[in-house]
mmCIF file as Biopython writes it, N, C-alpha, C and O atoms, coordinates in Angstrom:
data_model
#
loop_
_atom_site.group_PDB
_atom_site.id
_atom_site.type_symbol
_atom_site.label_atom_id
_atom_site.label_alt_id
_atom_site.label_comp_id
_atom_site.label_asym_id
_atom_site.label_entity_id
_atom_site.label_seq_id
_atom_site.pdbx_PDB_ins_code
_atom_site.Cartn_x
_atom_site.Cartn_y
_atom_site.Cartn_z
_atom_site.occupancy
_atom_site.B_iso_or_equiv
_atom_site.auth_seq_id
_atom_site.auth_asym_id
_atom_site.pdbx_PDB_model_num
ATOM 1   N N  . UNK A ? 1  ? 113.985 86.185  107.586 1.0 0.0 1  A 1 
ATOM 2   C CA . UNK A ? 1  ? 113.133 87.346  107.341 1.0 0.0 1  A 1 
ATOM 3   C C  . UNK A ? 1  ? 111.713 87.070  107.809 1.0 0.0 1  A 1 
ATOM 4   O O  . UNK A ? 1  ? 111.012 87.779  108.531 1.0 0.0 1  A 1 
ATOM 5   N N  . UNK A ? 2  ? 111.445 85.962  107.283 1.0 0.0 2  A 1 
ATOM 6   C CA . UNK A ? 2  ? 109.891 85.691  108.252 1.0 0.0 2  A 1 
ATOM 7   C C  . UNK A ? 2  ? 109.745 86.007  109.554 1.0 0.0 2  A 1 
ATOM 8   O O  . UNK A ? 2  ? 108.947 86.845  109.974 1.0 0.0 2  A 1 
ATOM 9   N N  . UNK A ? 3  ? 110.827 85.071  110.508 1.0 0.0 3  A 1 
ATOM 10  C CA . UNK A ? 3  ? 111.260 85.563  111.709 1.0 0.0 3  A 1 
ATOM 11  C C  . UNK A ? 3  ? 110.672 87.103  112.458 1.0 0.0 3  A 1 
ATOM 12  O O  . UNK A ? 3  ? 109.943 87.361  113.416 1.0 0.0 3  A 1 
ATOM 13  N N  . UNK A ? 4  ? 111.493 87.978  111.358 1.0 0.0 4  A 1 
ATOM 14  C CA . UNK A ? 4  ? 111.079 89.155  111.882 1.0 0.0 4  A 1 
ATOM 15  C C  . UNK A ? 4  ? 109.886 89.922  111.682 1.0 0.0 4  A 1 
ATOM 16  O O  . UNK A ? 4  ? 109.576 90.904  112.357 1.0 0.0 4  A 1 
ATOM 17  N N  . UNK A ? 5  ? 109.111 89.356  110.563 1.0 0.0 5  A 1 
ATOM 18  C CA . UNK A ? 5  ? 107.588 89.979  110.041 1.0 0.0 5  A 1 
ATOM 19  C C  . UNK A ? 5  ? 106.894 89.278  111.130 1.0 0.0 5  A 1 
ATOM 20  O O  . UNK A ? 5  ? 105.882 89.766  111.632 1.0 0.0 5  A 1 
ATOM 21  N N  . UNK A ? 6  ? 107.361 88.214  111.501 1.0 0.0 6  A 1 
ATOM 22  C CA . UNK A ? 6  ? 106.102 87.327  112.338 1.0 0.0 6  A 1 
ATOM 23  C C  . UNK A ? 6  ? 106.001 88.334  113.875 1.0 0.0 6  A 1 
ATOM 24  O O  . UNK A ? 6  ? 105.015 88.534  114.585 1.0 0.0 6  A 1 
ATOM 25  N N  . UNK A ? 7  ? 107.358 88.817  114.021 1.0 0.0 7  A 1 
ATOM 26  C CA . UNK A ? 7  ? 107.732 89.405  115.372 1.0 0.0 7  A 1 
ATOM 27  C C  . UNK A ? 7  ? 107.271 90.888  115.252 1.0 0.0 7  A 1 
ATOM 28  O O  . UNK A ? 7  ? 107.121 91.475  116.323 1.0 0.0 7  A 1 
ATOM 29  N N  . UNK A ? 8  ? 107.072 91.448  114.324 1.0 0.0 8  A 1 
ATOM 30  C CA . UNK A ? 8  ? 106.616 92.616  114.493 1.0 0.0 8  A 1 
ATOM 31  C C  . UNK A ? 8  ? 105.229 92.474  113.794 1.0 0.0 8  A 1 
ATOM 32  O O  . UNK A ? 8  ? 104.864 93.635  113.612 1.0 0.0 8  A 1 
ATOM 33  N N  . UNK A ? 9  ? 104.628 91.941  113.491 1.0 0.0 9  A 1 
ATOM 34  C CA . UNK A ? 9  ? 103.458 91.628  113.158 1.0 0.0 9  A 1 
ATOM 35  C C  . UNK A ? 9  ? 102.804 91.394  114.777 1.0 0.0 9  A 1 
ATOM 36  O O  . UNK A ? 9  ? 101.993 92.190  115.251 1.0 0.0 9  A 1 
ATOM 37  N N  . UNK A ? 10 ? 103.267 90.249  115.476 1.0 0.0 10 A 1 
ATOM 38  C CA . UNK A ? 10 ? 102.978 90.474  117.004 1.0 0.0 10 A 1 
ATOM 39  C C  . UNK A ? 10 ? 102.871 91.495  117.311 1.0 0.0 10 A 1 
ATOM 40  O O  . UNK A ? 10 ? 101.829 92.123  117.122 1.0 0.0 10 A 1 
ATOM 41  N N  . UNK A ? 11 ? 103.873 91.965  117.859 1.0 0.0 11 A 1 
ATOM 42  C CA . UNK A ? 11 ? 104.432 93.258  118.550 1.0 0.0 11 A 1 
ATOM 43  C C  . UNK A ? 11 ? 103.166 93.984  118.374 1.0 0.0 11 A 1 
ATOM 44  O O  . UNK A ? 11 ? 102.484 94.189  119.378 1.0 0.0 11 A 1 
ATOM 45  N N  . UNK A ? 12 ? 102.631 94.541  116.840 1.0 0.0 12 A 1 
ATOM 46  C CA . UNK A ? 12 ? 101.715 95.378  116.441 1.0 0.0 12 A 1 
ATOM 47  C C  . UNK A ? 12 ? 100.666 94.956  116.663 1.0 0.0 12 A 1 
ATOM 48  O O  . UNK A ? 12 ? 99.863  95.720  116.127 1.0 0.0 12 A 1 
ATOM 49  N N  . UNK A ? 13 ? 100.302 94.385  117.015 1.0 0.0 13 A 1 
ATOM 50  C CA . UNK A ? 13 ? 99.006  93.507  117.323 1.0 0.0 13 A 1 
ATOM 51  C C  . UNK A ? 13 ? 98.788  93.213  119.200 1.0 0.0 13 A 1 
ATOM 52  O O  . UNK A ? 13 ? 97.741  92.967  119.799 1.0 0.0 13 A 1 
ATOM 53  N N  . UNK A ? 14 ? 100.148 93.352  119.732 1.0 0.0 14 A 1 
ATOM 54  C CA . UNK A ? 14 ? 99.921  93.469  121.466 1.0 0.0 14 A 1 
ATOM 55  C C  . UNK A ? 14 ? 99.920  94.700  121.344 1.0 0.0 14 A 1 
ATOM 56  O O  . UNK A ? 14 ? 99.274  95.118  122.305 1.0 0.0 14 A 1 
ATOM 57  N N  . UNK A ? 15 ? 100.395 95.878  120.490 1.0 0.0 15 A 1 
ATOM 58  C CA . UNK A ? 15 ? 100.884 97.149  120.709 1.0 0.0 15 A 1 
ATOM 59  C C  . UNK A ? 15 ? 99.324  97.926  120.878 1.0 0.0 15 A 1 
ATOM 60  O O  . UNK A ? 15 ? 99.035  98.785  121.711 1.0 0.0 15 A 1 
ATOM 61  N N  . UNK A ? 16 ? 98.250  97.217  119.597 1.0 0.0 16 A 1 
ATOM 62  C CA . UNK A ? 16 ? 97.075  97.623  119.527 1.0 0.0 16 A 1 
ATOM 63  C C  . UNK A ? 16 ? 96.166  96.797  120.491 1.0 0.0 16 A 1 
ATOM 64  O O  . UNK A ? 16 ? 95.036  97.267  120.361 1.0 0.0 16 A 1 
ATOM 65  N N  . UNK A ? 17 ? 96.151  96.028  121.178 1.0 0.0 17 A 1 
ATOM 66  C CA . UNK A ? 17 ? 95.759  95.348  122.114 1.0 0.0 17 A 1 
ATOM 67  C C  . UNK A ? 17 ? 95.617  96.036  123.330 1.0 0.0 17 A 1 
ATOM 68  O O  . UNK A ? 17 ? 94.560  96.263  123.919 1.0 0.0 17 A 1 
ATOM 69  N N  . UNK A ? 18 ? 97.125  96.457  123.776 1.0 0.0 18 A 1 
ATOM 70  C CA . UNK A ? 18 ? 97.539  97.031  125.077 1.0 0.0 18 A 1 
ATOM 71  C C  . UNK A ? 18 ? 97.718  98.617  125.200 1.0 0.0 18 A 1 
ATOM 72  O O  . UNK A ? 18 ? 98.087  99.141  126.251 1.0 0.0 18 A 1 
ATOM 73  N N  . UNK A ? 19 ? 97.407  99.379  123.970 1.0 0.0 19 A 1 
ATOM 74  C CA . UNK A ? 19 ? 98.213  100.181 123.794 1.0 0.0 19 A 1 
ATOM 75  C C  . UNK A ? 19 ? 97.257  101.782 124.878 1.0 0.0 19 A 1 
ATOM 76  O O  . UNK A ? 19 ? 97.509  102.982 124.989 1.0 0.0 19 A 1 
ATOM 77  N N  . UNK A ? 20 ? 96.254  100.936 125.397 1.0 0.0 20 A 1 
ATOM 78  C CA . UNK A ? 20 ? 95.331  102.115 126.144 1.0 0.0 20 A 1 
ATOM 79  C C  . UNK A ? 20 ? 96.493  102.251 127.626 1.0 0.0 20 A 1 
ATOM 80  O O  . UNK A ? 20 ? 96.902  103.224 128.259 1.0 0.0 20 A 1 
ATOM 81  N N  . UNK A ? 21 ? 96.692  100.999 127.728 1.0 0.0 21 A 1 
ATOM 82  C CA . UNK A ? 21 ? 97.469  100.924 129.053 1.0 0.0 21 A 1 
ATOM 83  C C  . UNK A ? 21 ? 99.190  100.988 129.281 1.0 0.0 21 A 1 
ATOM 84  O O  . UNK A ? 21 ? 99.787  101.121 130.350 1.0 0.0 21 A 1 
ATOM 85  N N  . UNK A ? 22 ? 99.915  100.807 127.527 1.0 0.0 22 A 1 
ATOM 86  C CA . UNK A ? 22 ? 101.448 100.593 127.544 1.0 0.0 22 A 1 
ATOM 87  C C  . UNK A ? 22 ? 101.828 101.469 126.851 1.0 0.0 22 A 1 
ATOM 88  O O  . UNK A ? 22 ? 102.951 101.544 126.352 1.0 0.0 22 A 1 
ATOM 89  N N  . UNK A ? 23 ? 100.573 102.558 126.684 1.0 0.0 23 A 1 
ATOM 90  C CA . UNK A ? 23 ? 101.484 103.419 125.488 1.0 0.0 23 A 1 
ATOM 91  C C  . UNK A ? 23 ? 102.871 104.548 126.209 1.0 0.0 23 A 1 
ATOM 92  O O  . UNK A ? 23 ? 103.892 104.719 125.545 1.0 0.0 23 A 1 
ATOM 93  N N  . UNK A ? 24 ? 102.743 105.042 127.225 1.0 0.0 24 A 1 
ATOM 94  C CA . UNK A ? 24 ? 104.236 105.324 127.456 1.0 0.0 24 A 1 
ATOM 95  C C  . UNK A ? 24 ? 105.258 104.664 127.383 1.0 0.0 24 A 1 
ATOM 96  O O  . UNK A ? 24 ? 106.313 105.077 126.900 1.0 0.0 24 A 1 
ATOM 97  N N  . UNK A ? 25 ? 104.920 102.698 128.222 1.0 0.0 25 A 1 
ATOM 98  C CA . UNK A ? 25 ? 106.025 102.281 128.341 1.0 0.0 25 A 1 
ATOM 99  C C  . UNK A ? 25 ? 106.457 102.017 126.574 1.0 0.0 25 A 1 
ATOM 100 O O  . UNK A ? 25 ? 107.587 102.276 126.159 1.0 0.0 25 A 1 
ATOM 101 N N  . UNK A ? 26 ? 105.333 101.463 125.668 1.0 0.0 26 A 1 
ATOM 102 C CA . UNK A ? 26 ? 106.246 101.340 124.201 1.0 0.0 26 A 1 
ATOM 103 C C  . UNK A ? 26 ? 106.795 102.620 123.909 1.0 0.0 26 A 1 
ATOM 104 O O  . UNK A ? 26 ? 107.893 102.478 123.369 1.0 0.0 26 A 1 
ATOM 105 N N  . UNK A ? 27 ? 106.456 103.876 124.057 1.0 0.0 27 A 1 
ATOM 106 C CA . UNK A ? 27 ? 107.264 104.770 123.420 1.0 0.0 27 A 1 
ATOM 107 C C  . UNK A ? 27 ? 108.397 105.027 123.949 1.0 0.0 27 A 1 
ATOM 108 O O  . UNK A ? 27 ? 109.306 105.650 123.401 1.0 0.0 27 A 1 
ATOM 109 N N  . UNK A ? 28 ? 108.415 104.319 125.616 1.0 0.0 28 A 1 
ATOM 110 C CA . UNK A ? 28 ? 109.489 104.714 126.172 1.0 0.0 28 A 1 
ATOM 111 C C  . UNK A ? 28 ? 110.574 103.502 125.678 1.0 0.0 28 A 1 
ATOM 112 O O  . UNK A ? 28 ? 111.790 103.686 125.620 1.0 0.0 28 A 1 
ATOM 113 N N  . UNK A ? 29 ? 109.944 102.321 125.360 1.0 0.0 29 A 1 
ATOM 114 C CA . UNK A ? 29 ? 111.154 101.249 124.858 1.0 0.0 29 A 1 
ATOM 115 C C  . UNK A ? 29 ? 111.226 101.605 123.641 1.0 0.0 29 A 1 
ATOM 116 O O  . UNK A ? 29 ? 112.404 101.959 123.599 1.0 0.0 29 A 1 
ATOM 117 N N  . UNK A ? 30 ? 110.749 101.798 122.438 1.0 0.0 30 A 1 
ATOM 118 C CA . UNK A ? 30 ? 110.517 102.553 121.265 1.0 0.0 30 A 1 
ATOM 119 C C  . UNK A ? 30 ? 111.605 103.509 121.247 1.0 0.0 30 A 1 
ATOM 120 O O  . UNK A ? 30 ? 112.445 103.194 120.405 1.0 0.0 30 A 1 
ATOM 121 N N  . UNK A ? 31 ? 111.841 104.408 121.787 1.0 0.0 31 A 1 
ATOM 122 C CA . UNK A ? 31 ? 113.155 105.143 122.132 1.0 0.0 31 A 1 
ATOM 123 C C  . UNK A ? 31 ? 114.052 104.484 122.072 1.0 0.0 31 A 1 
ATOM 124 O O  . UNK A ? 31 ? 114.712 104.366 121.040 1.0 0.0 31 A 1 
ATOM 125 N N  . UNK A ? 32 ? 114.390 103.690 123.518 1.0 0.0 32 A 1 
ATOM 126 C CA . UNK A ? 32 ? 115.370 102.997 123.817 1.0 0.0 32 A 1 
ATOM 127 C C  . UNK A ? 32 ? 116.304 102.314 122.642 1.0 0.0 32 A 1 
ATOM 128 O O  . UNK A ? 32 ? 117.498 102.404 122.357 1.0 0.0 32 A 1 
ATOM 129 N N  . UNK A ? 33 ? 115.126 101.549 122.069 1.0 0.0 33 A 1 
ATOM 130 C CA . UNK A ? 33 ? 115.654 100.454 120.796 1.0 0.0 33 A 1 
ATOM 131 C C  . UNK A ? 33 ? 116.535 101.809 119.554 1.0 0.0 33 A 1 
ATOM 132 O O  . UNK A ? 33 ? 117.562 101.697 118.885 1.0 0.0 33 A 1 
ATOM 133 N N  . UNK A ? 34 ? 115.657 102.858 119.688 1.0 0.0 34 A 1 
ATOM 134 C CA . UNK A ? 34 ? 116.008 103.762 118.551 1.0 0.0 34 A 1 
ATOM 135 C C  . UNK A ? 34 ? 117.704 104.334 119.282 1.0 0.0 34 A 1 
ATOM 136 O O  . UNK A ? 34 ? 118.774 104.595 118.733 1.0 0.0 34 A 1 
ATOM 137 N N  . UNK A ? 35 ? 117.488 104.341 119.991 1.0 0.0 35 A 1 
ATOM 138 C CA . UNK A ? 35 ? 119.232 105.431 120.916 1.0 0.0 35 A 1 
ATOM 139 C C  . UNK A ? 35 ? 120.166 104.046 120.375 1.0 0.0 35 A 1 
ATOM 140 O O  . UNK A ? 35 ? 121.182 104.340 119.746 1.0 0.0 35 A 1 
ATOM 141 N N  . UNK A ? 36 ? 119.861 102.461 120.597 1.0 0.0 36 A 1 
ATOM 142 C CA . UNK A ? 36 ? 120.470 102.014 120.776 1.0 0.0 36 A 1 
ATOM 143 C C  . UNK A ? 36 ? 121.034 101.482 119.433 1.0 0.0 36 A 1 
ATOM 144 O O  . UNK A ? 36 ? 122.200 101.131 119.253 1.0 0.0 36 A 1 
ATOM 145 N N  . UNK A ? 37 ? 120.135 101.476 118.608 1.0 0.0 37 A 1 
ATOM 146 C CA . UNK A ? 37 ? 120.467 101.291 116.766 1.0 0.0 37 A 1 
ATOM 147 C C  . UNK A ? 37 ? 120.785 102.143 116.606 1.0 0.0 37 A 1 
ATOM 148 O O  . UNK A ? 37 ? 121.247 102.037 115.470 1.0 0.0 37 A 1 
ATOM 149 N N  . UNK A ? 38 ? 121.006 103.575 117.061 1.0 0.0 38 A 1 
ATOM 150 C CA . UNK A ? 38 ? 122.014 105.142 116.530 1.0 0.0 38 A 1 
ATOM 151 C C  . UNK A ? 38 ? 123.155 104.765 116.534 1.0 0.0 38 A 1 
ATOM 152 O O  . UNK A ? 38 ? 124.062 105.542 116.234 1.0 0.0 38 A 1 
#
């Protein structure tokens, strides 16, 4: 479980980092991950 707080704790932290320049591509992988956990 740490594992995964540590990993999305990242994530959220490149997400707010990068997010002037990646915000389509995260919403577009953001999707992806979501179609693929349906």
């Amino acid at each position: 479980m740490g594992i995964s707080v540590a990993f999305l704790d990242q994530y959220r932290v490149s997400t707010l980092i990068h997010q002037h320049i990646h915000t389509r591509m995260d919403a577009s992988m953001f999707i992806n991950l979501a179609e693929c956990s349906a």
